[in-house]
Each structure stands twice: as C-alpha cells, then as structure tokens.
PAPATI-845299 format. One record per atom (N, C-alpha, C): residue number from 1; residue in three letters; atom name; y, z, x. Coordinates in Angstrom, 3 decimals. Layout:
N
+-----+------+------+----------+----------+----------+
|  nr | rest | atom |        Y |        Z |        X |
+-----+------+------+----------+----------+----------+
| NUM |  ala |   CA |        Y |        Z |        X |
...
+-----+------+------+----------+----------+----------+
//
This chain:
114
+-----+------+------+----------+----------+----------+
|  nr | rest | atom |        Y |        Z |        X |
+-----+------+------+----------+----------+----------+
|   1 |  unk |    N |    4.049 |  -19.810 |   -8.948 |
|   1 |  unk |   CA |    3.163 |  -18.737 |   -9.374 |
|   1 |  unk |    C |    3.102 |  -17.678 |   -8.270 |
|   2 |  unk |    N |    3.238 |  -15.956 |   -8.396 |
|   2 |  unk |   CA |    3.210 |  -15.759 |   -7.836 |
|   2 |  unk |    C |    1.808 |  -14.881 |   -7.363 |
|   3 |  unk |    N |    1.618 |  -14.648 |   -6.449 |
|   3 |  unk |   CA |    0.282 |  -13.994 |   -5.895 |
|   3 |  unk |    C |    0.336 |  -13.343 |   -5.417 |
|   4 |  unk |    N |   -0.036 |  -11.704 |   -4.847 |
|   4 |  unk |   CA |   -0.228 |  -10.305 |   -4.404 |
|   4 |  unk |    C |   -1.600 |  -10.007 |   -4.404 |
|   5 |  unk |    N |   -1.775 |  -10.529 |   -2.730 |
|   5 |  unk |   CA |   -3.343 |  -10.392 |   -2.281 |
|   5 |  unk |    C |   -3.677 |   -8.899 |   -0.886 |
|   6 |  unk |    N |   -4.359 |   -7.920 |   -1.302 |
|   6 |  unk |   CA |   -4.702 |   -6.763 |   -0.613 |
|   6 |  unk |    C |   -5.630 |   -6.942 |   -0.154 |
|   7 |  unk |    N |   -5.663 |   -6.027 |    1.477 |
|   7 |  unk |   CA |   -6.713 |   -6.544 |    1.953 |
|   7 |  unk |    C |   -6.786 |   -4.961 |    3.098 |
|   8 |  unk |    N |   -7.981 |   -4.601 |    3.827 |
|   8 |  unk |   CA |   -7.946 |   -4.266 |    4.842 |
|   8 |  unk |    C |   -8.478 |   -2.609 |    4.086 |
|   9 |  unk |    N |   -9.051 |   -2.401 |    3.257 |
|   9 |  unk |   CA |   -9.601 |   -1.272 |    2.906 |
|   9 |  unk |    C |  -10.771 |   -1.341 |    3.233 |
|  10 |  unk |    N |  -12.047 |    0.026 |    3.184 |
|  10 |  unk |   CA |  -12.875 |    0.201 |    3.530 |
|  10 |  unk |    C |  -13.366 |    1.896 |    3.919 |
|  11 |  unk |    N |  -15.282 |    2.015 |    4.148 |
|  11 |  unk |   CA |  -15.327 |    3.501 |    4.491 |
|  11 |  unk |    C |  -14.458 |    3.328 |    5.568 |
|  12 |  unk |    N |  -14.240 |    4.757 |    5.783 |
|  12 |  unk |   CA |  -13.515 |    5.781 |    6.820 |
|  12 |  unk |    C |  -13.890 |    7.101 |    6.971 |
|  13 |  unk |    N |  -14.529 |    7.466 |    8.196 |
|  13 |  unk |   CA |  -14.570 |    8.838 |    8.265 |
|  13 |  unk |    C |  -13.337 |    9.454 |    8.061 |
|  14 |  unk |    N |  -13.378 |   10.689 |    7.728 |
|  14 |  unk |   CA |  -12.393 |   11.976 |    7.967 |
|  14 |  unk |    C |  -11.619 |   12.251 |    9.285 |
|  15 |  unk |    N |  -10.076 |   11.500 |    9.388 |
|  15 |  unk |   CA |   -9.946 |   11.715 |   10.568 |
|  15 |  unk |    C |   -9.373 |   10.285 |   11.027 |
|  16 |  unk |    N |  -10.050 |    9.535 |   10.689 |
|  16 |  unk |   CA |  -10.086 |    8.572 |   10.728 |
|  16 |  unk |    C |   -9.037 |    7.516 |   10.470 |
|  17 |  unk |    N |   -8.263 |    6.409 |   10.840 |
|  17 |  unk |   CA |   -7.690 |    5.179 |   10.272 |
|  17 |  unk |    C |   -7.691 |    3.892 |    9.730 |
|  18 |  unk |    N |   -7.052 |    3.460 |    9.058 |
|  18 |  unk |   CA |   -7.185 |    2.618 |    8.419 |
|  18 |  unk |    C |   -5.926 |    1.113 |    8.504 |
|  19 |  unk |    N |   -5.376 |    0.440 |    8.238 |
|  19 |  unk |   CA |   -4.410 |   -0.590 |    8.227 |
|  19 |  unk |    C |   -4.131 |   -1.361 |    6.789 |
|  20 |  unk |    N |   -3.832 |   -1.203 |    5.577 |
|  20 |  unk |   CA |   -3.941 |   -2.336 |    4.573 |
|  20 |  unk |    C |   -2.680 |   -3.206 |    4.939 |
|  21 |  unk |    N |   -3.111 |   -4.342 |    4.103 |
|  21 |  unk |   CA |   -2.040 |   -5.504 |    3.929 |
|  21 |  unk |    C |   -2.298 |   -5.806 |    2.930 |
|  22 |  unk |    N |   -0.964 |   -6.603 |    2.709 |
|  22 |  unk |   CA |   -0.823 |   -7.301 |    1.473 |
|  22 |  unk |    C |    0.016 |   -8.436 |    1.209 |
|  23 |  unk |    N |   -0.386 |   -9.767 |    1.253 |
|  23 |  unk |   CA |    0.223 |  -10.659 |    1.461 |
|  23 |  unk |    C |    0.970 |  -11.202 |   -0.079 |
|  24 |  unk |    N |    1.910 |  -12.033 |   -0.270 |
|  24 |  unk |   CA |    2.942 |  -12.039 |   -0.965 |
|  24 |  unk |    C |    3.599 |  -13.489 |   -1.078 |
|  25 |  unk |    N |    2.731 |  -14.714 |   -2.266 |
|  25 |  unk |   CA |    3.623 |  -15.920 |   -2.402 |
|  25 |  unk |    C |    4.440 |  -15.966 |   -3.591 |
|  26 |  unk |    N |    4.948 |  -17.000 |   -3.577 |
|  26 |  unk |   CA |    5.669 |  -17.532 |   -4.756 |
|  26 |  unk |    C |    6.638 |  -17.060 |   -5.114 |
|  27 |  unk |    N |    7.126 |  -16.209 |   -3.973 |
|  27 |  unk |   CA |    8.631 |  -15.585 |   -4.226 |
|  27 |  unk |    C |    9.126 |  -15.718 |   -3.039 |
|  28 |  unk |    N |   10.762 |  -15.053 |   -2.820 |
|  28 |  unk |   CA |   11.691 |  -15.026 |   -2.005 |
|  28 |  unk |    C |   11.048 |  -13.498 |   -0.959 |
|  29 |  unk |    N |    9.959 |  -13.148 |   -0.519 |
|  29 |  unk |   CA |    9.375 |  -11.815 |    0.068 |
|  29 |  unk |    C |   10.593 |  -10.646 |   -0.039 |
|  30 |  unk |    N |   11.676 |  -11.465 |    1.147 |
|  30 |  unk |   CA |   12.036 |  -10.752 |    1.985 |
|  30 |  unk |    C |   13.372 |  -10.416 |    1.046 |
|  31 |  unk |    N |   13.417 |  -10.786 |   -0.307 |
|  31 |  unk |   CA |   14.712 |   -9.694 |   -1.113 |
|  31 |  unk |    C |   14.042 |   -8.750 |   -1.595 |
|  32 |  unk |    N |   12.814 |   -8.471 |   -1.778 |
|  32 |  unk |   CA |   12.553 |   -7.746 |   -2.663 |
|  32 |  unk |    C |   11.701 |   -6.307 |   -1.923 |
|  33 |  unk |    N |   12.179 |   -5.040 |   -2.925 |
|  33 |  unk |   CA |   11.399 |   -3.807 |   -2.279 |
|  33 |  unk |    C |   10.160 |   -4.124 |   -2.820 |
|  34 |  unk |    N |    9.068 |   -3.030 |   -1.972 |
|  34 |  unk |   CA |    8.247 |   -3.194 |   -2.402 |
|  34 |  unk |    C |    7.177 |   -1.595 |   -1.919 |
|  35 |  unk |    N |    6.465 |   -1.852 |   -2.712 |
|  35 |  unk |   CA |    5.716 |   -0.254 |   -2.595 |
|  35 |  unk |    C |    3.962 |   -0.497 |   -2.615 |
|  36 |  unk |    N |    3.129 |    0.458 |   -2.216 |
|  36 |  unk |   CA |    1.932 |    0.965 |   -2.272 |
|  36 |  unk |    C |    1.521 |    2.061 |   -3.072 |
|  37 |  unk |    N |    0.719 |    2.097 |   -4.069 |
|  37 |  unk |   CA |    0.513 |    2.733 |   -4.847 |
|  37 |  unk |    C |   -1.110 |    3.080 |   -4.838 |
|  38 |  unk |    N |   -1.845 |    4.281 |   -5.722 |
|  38 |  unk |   CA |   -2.949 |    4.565 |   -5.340 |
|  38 |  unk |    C |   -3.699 |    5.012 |   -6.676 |
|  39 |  unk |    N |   -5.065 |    5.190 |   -6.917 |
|  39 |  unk |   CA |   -5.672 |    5.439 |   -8.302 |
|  39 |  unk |    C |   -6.872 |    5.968 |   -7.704 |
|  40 |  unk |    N |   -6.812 |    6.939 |   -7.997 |
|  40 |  unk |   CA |   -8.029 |    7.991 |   -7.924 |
|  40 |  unk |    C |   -9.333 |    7.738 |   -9.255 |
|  41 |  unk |    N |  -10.219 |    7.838 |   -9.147 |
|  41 |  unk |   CA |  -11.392 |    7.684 |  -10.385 |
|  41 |  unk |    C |  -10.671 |    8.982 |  -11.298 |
|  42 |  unk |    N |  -10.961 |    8.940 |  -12.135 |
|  42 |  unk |   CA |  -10.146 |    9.835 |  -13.011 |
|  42 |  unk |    C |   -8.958 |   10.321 |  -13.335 |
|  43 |  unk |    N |   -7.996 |    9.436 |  -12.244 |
|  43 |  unk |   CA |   -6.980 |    9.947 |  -12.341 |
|  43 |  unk |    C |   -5.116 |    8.801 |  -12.283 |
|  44 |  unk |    N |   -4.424 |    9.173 |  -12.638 |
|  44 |  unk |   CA |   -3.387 |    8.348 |  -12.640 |
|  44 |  unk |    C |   -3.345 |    7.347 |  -11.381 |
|  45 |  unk |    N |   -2.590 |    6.597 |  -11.223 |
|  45 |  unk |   CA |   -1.965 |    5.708 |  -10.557 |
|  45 |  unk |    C |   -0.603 |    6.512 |   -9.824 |
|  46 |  unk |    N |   -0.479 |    7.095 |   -8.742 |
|  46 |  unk |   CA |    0.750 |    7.325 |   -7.915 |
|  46 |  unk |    C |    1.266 |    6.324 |   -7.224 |
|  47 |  unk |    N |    2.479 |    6.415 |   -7.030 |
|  47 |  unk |   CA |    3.369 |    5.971 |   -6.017 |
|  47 |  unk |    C |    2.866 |    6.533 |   -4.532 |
|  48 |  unk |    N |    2.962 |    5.739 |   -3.536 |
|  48 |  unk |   CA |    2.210 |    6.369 |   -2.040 |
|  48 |  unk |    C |    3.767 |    6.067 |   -1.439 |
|  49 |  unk |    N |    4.194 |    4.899 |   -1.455 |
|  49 |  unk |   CA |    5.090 |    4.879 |   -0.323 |
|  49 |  unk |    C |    6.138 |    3.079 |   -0.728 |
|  50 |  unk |    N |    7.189 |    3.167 |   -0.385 |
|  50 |  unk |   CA |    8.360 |    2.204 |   -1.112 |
|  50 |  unk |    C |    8.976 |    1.994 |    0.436 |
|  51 |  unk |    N |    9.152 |   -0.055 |    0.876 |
|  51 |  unk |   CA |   10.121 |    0.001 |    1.333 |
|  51 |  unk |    C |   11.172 |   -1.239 |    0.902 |
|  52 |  unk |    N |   12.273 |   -0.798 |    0.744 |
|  52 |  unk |   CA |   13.215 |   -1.611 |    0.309 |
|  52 |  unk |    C |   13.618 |   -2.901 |    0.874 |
|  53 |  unk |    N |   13.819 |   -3.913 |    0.664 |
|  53 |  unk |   CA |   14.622 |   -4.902 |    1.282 |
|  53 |  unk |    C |   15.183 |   -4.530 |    2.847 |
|  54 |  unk |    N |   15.910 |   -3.644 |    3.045 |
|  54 |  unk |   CA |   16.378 |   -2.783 |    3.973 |
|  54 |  unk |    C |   16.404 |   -2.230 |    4.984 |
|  55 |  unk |    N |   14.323 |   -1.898 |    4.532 |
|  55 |  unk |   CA |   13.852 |   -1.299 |    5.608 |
|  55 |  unk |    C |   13.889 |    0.546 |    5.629 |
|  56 |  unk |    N |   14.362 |    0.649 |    4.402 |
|  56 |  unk |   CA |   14.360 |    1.988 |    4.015 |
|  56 |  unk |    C |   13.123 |    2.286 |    3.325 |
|  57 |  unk |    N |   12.706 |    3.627 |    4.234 |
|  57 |  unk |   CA |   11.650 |    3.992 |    3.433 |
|  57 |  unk |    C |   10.997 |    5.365 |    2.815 |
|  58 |  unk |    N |   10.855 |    5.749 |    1.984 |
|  58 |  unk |   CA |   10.268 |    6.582 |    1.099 |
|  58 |  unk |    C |    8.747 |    7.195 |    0.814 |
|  59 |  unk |    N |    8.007 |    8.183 |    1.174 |
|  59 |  unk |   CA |    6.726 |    8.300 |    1.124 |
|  59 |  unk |    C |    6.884 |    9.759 |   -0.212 |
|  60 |  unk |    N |    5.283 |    9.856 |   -0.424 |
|  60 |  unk |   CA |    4.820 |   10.808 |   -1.522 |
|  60 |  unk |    C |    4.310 |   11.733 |   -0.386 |
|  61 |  unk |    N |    4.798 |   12.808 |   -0.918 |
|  61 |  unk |   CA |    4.903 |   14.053 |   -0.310 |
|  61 |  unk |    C |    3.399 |   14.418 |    0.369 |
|  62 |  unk |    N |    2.305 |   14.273 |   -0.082 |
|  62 |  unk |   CA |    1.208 |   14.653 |    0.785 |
|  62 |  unk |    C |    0.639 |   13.374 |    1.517 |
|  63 |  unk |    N |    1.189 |   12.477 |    1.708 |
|  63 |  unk |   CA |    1.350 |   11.312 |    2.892 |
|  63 |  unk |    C |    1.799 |   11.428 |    4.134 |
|  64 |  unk |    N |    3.189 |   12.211 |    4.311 |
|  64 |  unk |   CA |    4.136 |   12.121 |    4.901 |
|  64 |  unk |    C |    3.591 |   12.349 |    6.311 |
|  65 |  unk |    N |    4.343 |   11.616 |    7.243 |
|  65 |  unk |   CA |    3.839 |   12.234 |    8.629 |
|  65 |  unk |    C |    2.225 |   11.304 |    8.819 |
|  66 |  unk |    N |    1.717 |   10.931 |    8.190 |
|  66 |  unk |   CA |    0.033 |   10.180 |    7.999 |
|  66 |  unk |    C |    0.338 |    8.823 |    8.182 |
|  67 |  unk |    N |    0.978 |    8.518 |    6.930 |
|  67 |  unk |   CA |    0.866 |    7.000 |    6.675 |
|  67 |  unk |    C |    2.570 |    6.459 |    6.796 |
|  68 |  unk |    N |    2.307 |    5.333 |    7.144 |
|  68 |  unk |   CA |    3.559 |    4.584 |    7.655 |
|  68 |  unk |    C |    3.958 |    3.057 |    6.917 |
|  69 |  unk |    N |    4.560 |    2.805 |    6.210 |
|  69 |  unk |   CA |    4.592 |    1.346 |    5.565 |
|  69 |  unk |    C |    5.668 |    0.952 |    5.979 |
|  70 |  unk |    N |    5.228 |   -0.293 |    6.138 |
|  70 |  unk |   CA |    6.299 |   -1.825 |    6.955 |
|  70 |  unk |    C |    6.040 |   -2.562 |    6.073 |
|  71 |  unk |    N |    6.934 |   -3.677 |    6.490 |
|  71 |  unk |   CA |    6.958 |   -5.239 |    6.295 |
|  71 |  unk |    C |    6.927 |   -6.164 |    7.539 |
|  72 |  unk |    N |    6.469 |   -7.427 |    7.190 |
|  72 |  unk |   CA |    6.776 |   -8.620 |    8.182 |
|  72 |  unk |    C |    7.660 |   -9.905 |    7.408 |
|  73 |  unk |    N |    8.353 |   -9.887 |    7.164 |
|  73 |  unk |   CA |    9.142 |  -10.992 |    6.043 |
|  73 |  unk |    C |    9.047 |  -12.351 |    6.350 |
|  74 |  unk |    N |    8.536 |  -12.372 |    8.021 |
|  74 |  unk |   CA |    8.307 |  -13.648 |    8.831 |
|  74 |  unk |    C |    6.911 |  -14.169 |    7.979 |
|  75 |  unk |    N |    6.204 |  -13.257 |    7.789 |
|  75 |  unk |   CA |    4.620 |  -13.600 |    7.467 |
|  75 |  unk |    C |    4.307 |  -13.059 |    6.143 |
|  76 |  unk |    N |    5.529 |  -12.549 |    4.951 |
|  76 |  unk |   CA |    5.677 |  -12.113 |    3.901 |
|  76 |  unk |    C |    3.947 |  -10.783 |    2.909 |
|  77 |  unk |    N |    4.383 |  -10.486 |    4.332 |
|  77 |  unk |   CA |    3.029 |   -9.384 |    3.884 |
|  77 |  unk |    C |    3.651 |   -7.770 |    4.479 |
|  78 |  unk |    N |    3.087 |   -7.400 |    3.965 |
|  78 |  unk |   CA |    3.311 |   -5.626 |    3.307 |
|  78 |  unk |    C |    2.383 |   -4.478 |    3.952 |
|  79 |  unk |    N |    2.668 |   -4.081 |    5.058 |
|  79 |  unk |   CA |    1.613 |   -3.060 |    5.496 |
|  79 |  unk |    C |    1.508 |   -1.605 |    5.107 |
|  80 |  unk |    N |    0.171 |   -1.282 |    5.145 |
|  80 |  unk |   CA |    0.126 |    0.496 |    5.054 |
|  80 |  unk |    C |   -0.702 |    0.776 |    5.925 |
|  81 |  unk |    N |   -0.325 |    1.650 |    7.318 |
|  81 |  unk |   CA |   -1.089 |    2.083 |    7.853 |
|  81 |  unk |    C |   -1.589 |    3.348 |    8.027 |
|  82 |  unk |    N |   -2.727 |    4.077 |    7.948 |
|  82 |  unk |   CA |   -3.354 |    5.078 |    7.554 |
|  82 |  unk |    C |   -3.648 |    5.837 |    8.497 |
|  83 |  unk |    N |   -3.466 |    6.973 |    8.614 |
|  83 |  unk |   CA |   -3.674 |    7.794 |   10.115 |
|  83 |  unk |    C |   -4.405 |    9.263 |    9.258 |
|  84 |  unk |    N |   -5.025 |    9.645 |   10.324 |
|  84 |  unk |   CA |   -5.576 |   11.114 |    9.592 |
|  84 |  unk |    C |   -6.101 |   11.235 |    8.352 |
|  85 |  unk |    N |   -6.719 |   10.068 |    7.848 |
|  85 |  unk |   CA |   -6.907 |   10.131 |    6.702 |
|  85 |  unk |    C |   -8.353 |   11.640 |    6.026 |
|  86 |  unk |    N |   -8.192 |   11.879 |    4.718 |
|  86 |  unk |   CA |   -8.337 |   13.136 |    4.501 |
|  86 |  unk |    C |   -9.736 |   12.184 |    3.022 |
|  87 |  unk |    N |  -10.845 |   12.986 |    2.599 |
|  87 |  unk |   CA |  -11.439 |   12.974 |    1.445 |
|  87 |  unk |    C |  -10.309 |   12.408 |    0.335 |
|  88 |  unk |    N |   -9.073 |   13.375 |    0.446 |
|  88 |  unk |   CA |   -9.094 |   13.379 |   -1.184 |
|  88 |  unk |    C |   -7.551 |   12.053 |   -1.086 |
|  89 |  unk |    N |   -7.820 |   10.930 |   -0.274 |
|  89 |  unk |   CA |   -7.406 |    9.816 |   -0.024 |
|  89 |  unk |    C |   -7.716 |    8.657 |   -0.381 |
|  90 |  unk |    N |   -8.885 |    8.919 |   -1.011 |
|  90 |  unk |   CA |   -9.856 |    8.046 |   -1.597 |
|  90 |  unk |    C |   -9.406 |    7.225 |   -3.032 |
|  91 |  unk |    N |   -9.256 |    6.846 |   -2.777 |
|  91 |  unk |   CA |   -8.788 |    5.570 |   -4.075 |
|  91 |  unk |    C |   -8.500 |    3.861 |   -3.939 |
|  92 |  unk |    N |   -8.249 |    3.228 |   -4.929 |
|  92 |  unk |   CA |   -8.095 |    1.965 |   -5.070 |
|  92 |  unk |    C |   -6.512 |    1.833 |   -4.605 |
|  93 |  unk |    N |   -6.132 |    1.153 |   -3.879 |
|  93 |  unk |   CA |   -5.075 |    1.134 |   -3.360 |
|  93 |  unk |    C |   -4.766 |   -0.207 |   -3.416 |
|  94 |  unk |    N |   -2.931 |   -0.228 |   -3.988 |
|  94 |  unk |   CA |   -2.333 |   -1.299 |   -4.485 |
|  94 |  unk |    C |   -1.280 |   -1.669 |   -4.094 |
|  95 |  unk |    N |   -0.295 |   -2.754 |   -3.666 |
|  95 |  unk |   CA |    0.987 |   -3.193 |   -3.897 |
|  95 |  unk |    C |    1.414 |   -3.478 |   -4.943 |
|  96 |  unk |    N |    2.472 |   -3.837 |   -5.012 |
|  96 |  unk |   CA |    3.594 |   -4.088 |   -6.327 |
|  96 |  unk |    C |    4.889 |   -4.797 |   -5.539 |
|  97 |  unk |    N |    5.435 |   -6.109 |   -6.108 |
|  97 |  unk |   CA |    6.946 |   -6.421 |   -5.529 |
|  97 |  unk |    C |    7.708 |   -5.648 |   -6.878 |
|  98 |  unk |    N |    8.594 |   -4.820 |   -6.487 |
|  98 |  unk |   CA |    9.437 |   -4.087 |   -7.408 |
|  98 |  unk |    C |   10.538 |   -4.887 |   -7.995 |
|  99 |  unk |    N |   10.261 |   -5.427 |   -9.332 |
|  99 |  unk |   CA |   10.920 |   -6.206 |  -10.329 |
|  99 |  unk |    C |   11.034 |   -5.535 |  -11.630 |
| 100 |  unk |    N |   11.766 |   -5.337 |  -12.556 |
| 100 |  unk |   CA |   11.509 |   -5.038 |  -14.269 |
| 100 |  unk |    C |    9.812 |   -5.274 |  -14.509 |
| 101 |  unk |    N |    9.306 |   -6.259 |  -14.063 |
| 101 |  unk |   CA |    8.255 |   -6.412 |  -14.410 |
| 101 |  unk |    C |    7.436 |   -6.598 |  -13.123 |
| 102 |  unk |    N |    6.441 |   -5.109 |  -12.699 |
| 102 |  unk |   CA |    6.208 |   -5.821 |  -11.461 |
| 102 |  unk |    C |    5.283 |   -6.686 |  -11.113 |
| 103 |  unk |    N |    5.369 |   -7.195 |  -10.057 |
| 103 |  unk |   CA |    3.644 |   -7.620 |   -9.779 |
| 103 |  unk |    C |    2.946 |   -7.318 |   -9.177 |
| 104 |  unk |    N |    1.812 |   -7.089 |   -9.522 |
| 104 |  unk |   CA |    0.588 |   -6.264 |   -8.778 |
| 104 |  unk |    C |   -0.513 |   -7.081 |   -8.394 |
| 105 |  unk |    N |   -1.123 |   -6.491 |   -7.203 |
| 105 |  unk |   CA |   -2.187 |   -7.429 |   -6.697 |
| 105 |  unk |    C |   -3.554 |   -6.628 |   -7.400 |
| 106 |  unk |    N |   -4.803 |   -7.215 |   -7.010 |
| 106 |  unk |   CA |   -5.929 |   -6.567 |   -7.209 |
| 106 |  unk |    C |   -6.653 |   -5.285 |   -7.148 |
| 107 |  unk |    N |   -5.685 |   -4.675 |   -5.273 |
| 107 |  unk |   CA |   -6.486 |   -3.412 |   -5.139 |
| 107 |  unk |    C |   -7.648 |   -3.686 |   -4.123 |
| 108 |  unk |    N |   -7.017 |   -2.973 |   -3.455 |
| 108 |  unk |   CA |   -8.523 |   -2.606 |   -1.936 |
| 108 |  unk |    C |   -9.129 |   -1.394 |   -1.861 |
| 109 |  unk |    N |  -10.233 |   -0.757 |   -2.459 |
| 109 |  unk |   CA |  -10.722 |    0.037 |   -1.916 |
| 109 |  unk |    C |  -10.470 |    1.067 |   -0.637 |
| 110 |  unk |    N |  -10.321 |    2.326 |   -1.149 |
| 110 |  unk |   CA |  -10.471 |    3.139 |    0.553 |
| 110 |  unk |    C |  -11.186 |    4.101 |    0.174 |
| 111 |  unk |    N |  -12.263 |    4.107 |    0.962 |
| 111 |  unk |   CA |  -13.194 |    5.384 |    1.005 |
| 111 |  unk |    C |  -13.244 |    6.406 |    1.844 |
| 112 |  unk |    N |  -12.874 |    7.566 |    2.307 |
| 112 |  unk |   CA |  -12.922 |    8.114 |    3.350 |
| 112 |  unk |    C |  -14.271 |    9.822 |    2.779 |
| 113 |  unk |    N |  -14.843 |    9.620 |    3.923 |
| 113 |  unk |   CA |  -16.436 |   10.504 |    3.559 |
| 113 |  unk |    C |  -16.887 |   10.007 |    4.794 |
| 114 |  unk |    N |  -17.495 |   11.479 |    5.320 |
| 114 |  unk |   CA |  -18.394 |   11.561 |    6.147 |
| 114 |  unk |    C |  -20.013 |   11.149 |    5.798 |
+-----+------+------+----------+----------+----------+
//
C-alpha cells in the first residue's frame, strides 16, 4: 500500500521561510519523478515544481529563484524549500509520485501573513 505523508507547513511571515517534506512508502521512491503542487481557496490546483528520477528539475514560473525542490532516496522523502515567501503563496500544498495514476498525499497547509 502506498502512502504520501506531508509535513512541515505552517504561518509564515512575509519574507519569511519555510521547509516541506514528504515522505513516500510502498514503492520503489527512488524511480519515480515526483512534484509539489499547490491550491489556493478558490482556485485551481498548480504545478509548483517536478523533480525527476534524475535530479532534473523544473519550477512554475513565479517560484523560480524562491523555492528549491530535492529528494533524499536514502530516506525516500521529497523536499520543498521555501525562501522569500510572498502573501499570495498561501495555499494547501501537495506531493504526487508521477504515475498514469498519481498518488497524492493529504496536503500541508502554508500560510504566509503578517
């Protein structure tokens, strides 16, 4: 069975950083890409940031330069780390292991407000 557990959200001032993780059983971790994704109250679900098997990585254009995503394949968990974070950053924030069908974890909270 597999499991996609997020963790490490929370307030944040403006300015401010943050670290999520996301830990990852019941699979092979370290074949598979994998991404961070984000959901605003009212609003879609984006893509934030993808890294491949590889180590290649991909961010959404008003991220770039901010936030940084890794892996540890030793400890099969998924980082996003948050720098400069801004108000309109604010959302439920998610992983996914990228399959036809993916799997998604729960979602950590990030609040950023003064």
């Amino acid at each position: 069975q597999v499991q996609v557990v997020e963790s490490g959200g929370g307030l944040v001032q403006p300015g401010g950083s943050l670290r999520l993780s996301c830990v990852v059983s019941g699979l092979i971790f370290s074949n598979y890409n994998m991404r961070w994704h984000r959901q605003a109250p009212g609003k879609e679900r984006e893509l934030v940031a993808t890294i491949t098997s590889g180590y290649t990585t991909s961010y959404l254009n008003s991220v770039k330069g901010r936030f940084t995503i890794s892996r540890d394949n030793a400890k099969n968990t998924l980082y996003l780390q948050m720098n400069s974070l801004k108000p309109e950053d604010t959302a439920v924030y998610f992983c996914s292991v990228v399959r036809s069908l993916p799997y998604w974890g729960q979602g950590t909270q990030v609040t950023v407000s003064s």
